[in-house]
C-alpha positions in Angstrom: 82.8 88.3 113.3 82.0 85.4 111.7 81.2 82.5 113.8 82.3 78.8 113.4 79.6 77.5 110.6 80.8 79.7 108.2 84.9 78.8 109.0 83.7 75.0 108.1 83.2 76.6 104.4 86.1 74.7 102.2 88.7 77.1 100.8 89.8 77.6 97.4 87.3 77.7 94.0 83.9 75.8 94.4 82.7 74.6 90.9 79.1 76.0 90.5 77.6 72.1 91.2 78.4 72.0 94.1 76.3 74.8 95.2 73.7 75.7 92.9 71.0 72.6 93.1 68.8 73.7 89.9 71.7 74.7 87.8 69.9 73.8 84.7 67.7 76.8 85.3 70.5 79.2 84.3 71.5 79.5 80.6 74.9 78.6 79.3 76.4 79.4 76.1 75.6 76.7 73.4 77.7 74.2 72.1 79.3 73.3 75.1 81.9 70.5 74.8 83.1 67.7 77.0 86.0 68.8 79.2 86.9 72.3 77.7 83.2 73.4 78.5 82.4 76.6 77.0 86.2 77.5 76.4 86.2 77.3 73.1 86.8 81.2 71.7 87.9 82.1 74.4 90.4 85.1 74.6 93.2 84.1 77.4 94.2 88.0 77.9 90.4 89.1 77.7 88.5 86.8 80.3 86.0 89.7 81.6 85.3 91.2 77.8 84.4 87.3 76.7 82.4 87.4 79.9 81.0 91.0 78.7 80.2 89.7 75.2 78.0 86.4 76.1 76.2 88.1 79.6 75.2 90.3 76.8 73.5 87.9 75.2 72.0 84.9 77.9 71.0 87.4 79.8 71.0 88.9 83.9 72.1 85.6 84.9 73.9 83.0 83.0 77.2 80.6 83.8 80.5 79.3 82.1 82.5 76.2 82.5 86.1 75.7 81.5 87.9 72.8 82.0 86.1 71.9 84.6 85.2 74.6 86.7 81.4 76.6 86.3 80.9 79.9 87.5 76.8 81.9 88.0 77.7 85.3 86.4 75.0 87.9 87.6 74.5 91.5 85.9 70.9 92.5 86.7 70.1 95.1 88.7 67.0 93.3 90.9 69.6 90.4 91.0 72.5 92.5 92.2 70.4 94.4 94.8 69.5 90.9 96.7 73.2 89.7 96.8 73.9 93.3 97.9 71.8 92.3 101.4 74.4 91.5 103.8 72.0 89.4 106.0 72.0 87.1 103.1 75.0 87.3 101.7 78.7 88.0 102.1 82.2 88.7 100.3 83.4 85.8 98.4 87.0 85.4 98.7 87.5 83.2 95.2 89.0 83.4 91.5 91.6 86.0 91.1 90.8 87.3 94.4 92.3 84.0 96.1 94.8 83.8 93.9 96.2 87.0 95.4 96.1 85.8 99.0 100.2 84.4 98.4 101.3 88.3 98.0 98.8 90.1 100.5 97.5 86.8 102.9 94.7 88.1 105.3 95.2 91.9 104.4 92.2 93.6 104.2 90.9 92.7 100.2 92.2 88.8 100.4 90.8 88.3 103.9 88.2 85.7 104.1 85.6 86.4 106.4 86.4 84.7 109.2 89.8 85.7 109.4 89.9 88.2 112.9 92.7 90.4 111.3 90.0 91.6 108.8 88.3 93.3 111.4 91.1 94.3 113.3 92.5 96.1 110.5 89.4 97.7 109.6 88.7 99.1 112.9 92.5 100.2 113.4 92.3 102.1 109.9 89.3 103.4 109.7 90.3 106.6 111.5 92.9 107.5 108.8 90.0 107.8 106.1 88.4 110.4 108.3 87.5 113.9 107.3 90.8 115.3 109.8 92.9 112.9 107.8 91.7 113.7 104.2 92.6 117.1 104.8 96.1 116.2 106.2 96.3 114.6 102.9 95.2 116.9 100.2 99.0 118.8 100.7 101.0 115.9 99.7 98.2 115.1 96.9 98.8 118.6 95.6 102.7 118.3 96.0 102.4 114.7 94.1 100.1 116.4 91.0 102.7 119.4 90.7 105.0 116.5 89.9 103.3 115.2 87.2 102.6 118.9 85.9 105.9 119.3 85.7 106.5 116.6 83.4 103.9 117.1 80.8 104.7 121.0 80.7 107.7 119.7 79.2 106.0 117.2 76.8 103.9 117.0 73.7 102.1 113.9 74.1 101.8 111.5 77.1 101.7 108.0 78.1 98.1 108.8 79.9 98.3 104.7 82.1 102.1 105.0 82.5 101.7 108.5 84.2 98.6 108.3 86.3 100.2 105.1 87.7 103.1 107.2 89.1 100.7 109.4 90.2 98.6 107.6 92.1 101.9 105.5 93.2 103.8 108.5 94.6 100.1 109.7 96.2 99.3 106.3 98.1 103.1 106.0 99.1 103.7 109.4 100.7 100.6 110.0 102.2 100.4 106.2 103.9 103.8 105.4 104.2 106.0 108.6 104.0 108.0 106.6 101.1 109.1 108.5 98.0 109.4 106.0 95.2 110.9 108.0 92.8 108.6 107.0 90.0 108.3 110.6 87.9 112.7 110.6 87.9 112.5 107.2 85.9 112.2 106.3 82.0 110.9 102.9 83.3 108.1 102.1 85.5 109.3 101.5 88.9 110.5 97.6 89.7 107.6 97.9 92.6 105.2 98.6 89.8 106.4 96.2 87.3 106.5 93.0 90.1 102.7 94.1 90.8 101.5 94.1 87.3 103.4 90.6 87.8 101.7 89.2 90.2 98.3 90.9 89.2 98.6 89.2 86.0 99.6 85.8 87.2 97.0 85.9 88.9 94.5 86.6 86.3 95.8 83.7 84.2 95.3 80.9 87.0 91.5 81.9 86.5 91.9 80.5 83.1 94.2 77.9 82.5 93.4 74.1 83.3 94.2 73.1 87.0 96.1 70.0 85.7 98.1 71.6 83.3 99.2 74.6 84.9 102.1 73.7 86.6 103.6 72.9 83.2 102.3 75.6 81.5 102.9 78.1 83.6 106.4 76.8 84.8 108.4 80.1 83.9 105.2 82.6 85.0 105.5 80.2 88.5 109.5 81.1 88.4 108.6 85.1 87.9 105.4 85.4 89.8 107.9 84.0 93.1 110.2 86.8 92.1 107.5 89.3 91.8 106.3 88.6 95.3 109.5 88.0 97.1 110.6 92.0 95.6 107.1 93.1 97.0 108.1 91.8 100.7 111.2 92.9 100.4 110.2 96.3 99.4 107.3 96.5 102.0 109.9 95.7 104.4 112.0 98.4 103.9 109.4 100.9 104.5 108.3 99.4 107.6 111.8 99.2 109.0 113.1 102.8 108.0 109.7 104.2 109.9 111.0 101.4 112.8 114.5 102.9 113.0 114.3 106.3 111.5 112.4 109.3 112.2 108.3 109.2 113.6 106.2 109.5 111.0 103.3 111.7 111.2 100.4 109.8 112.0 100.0 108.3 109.1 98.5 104.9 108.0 101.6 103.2 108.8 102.1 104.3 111.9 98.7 103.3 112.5 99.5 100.0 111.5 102.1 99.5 114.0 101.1 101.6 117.3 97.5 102.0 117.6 95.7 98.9 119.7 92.1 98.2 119.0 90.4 100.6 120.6 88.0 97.9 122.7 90.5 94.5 122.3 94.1 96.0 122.7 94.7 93.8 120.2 97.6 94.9 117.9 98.7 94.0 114.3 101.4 91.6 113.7 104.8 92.1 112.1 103.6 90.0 108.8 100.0 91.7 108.7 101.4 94.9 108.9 103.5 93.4 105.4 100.0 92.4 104.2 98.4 95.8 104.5 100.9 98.0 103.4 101.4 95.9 100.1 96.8 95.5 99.8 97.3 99.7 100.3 99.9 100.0 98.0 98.5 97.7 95.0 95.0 98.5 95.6 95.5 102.0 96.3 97.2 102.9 93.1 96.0 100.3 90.4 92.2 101.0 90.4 92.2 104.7 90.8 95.2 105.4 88.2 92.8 103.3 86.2 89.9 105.4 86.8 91.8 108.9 85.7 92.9 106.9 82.4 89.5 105.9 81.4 88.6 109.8 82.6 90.6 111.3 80.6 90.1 109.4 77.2 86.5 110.3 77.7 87.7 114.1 78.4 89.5 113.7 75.2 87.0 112.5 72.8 84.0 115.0 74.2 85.3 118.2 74.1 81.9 119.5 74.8 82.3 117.6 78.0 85.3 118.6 78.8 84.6 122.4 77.9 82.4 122.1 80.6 84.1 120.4 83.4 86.9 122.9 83.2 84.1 125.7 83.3 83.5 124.6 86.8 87.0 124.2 87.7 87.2 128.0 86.6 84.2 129.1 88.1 84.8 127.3 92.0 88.5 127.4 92.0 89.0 130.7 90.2 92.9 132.4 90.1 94.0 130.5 93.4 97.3 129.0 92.9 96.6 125.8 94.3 92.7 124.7 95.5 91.7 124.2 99.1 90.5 120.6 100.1 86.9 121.9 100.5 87.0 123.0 96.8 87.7 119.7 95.8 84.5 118.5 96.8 82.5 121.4 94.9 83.5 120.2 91.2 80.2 118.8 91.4 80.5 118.0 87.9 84.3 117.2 87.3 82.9 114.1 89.9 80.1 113.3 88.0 82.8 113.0 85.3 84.8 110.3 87.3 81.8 108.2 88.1 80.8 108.0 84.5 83.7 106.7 83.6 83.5 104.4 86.5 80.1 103.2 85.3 81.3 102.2 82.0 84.9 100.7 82.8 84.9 100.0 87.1 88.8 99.6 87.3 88.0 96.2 89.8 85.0 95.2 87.1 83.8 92.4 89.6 82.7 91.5 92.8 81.9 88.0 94.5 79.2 86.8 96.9 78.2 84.0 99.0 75.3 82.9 100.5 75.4 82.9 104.4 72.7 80.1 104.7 70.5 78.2 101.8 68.5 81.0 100.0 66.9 81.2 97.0 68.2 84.2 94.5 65.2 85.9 92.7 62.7 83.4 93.7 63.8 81.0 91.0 67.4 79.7 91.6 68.5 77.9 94.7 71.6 78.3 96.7 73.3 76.2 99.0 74.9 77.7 102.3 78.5 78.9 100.8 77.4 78.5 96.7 78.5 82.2 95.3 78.0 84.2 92.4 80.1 87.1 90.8 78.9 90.4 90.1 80.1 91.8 86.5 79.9 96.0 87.0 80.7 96.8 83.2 77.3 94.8 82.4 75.0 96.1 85.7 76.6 99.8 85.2 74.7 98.8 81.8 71.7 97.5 82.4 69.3 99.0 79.9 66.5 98.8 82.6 68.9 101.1 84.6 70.1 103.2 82.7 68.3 103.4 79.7 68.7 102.2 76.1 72.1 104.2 74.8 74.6 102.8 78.0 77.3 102.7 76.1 77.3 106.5 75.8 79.2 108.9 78.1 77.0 110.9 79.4 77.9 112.3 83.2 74.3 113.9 83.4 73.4 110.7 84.7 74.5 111.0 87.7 73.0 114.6 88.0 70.9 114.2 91.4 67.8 113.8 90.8 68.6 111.0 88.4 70.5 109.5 91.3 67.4 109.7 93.3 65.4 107.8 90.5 67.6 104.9 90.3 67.1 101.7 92.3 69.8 101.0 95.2 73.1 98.8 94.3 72.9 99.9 90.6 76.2 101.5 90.7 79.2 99.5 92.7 82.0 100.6 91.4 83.6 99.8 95.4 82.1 96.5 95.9 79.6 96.2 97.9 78.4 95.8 102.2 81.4 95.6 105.2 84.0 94.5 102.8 83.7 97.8 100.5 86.3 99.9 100.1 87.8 101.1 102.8 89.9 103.7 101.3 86.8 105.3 98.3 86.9 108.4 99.5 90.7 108.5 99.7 90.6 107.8 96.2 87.6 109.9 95.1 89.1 113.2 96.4 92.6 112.1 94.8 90.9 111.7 91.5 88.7 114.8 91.6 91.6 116.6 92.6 93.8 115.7 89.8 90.7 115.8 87.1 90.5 119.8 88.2 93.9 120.2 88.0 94.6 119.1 84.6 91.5 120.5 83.3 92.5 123.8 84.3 96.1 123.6 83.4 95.8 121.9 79.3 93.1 121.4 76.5 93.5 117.5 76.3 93.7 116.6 72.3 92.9 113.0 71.4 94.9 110.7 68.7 92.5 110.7 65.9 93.6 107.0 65.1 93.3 105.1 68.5 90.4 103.0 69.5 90.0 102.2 73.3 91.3 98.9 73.7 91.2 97.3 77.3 93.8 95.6 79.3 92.9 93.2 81.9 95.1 92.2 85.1 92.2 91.5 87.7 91.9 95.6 87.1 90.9 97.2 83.8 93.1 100.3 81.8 92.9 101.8 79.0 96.0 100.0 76.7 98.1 102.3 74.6 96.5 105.8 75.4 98.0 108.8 74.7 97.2 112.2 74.4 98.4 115.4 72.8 98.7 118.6 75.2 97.7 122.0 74.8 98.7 124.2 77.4 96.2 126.7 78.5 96.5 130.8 79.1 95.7 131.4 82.9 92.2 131.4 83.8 90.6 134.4 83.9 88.8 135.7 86.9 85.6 133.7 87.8 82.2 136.0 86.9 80.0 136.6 89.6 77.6 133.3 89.8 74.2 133.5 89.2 73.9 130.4 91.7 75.7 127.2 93.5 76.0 125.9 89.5 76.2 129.0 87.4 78.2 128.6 84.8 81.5 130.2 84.7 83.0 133.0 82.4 84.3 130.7 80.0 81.3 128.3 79.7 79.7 130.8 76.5 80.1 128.1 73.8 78.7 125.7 76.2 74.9 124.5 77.1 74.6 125.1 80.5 72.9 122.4 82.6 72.3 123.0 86.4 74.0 120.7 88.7 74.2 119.7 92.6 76.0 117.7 94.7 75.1 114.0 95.6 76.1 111.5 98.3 79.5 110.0 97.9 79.6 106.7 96.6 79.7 103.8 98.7 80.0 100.5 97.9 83.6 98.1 96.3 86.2 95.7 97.8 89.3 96.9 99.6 
């Protein structure tokens, strides 16, 4: 726990100045103006791409100012790896983060540090993330996938964001909450869905429009955003009071949140926390990792060499069983290293904020003031040419074969954040995706449209705008061939270069 200095910290966004003593030492974009700052050319809708584009340019550390408020961007990877040390540093609670602390208050990715129902929550929870409940899991995950087979066997193309966010809906819904949301019955998203992309969005535009002219600026997103949120307690209230009144549930997160005591304190979760988590664990445990399977899947689609391959394995380690076993999941060795190649080049929660616990100095050159924080941009670390090498920008999931794992310095790759505020749920949603990679991989050759180019939507998470694919429905797989060893390539790997493979430690590291 956090101990009184660091609840004197003020709350809210600190303007770089205030913080950073030497901020002349870090490079700024030029032809900075008086009031808008660096604003001018700025794209409203694509904050984190601008960010991309000039990072790109000024370097592993640089800062912006708009209107007022200057913000330290960091990308390199010797940079990244100091803020990563949790005796210096901690999770920033700031920008769109903040902004989000009117839906979800002190749940468990808005918390700030001092809060005590952070760690309360953490300890409570914990336990349904365990190996036991994965595996309780992986049936409703497989009964939630069938779903969405079900609807492209019918269909020629698909809406590839639209569908993996029912997906991943239904998934975090059933297994957490026992709640059936109906999302794969409806033309339209889901009102749940469409008052998160709300609130997400709202919240990504206070990052960017002037403090003083907000209020009239953003009078009729104000009106909706209190819409959006009201639906998402009201909705989050339902669930918790049909588990209340109705039938036990089965020990899943929810009843978690409401019967289990800390197992030291006794201490229990209140009423309105319980609200906070179960609307933290339904945005944040849908968005990013429907997200994830989108960017997956147009990659799928435009290397069929890639793709050829991946399904291969699925082939070769899942065979002619009907539906996989959990521990299969975790041997599509590379179907994963798949998922994290896409997470290198688009991390669905693209940044992560730190603050320093005392006055340090970051890399020796730029002093930092107890409090004064910094935000981590993944797209341009997951880049970093001294990283990863001088062609980033291609997909290549070789990269994280093991050995090239092995050679890479820590905190290179954070697509979970980053120290005791990391993602609590990662391996939740690393099984879910891996799960769902293998199964449409087996089931369909994914064709691309020739004409689209990836184009990426921000709402404080990335996803791929307008994809769609084409389906081609596969024959059954044939039997698996006997394998020559633990990455052998399967019967229908011929055509394909065959590149050995093993597993590699799960990734850590992102905020809830």
């Amino acid at each position: 726990m956090a101990g009184t200095r660091e609840t004197a910290l003020p709350k809210g966004f600190r303007s770089a100045e205030l913080g950073w003593p030497e901020l002349h030492r870090i490079p700024h974009p030029p032809y900075r103006l008086p009031l808008i700052g660096d604003a001018v050319g700025t794209n409203l809708r694509t904050p984190l791409q601008d960010s991309l584009r000039i990072g790109r340019r000024l370097g592993p550390i640089f800062r912006r100012k708009g209107f007022g408020k200057e913000i330290v961007f960091v990308w390199g990877a010797g940079l990244t790896g100091e803020l990563a040390d949790e005796s210096r540093f901690a999770k920033h609670v700031g920008l769109g983060v903040a902004n989000l602390r009117p839906v979800a208050g002190d749940g468990l990715f808005t918390a700030y540090n001092h809060e005590p129902n952070w760690q309360l929550a953490h300890d409570v929870l914990a336990p349904g993330f365990s190996r036991e409940a994965m595996e309780g899991y992986h049936a409703m995950m497989l009964g939630v996938a069938a779903r969405l087979t079900d609807r492209w066997d019918a269909a020629q193309a698909v809406d590839v964001p639209g569908d993996m966010t029912k997906l991943t809906l239904e998934t975090i819904a059933r297994t957490g909450f026992g709640h059936d949301f109906g999302s794969f019955e409806r033309a339209r998203p889901h009102p749940f869905v469409t008052a998160m992309v709300g609130a997400l969005s709202y919240a990504q535009r206070l990052n960017v429009v002037p403090a003083p002219v907000a209020p009239v600026l953003m009078r009729g997103a104000t009106r909706r955003n209190r819409a959006d949120v009201a639906y998402l307690n009201r909705t989050v209230d339902a669930v918790v009071e049909t588990r209340l009144h109705g039938p036990a549930g089965d020990g899943d997160l929810l009843d978690r949140m409401l019967g289990t005591a800390h197992p030291e304190t006794g201490e229990r979760l209140t009423p309105e926390n319980v609200r906070r988590q179960v609307i933290t664990f339904l945005i944040a445990g849908h968005e990013t990792t429907s997200g994830a399977l989108s960017f997956a899947l147009h990659y799928l689609a435009r290397h069929p060499e890639i793709a050829a391959r991946a399904r291969a394995e699925v082939d070769r380690v899942w065979g002619d069983t009907t539906e996989p076993a959990y521990d299969q999941v975790a041997r599509l060795r590379y179907v994963r290293r798949v998922l994290d190649e896409a997470l290198r080049l688009w991390p669905t929660a693209p940044a992560f904020a730190r603050e320093a616990r005392e006055d340090t100095v970051l890399g020796g050159v730029h002093p930092m003031r107890r409090g004064a924080w910094a935000l981590v941009l993944m797209p341009l670390l997951h880049r970093d040419p001294g990283t990863w090498g001088p062609d980033t920008e291609r997909f290549d999931p070789d990269r994280f074969e093991p050995g090239a794992v092995r050679a890479r310095p820590a905190h290179t790759f954070k697509p979970f954040g980053t120290g005791a505020r990391a993602c609590i749920g990662r391996q939740f949603a690393l099984h879910e995706a891996t799960l769902v990679l293998g199964l449409l991989l087996r089931r369909y050759e994914l064709l691309p449209d020739p004409a689209y180019r990836l184009r990426v939507a921000e709402r404080l998470t990335l996803m791929p705008q307008g994809l769609t694919l084409r389906l081609d429905r596969r024959s059954p797989a044939p039997a698996p061939a006997p394998a020559a060893g633990p990455e052998a390539p399967g019967v229908r790997t011929s055509a394909v270069p065959s590149v050995p493979s093993a597993s590699r430690c799960p990734v850590t590291g992102a905020g809830e």
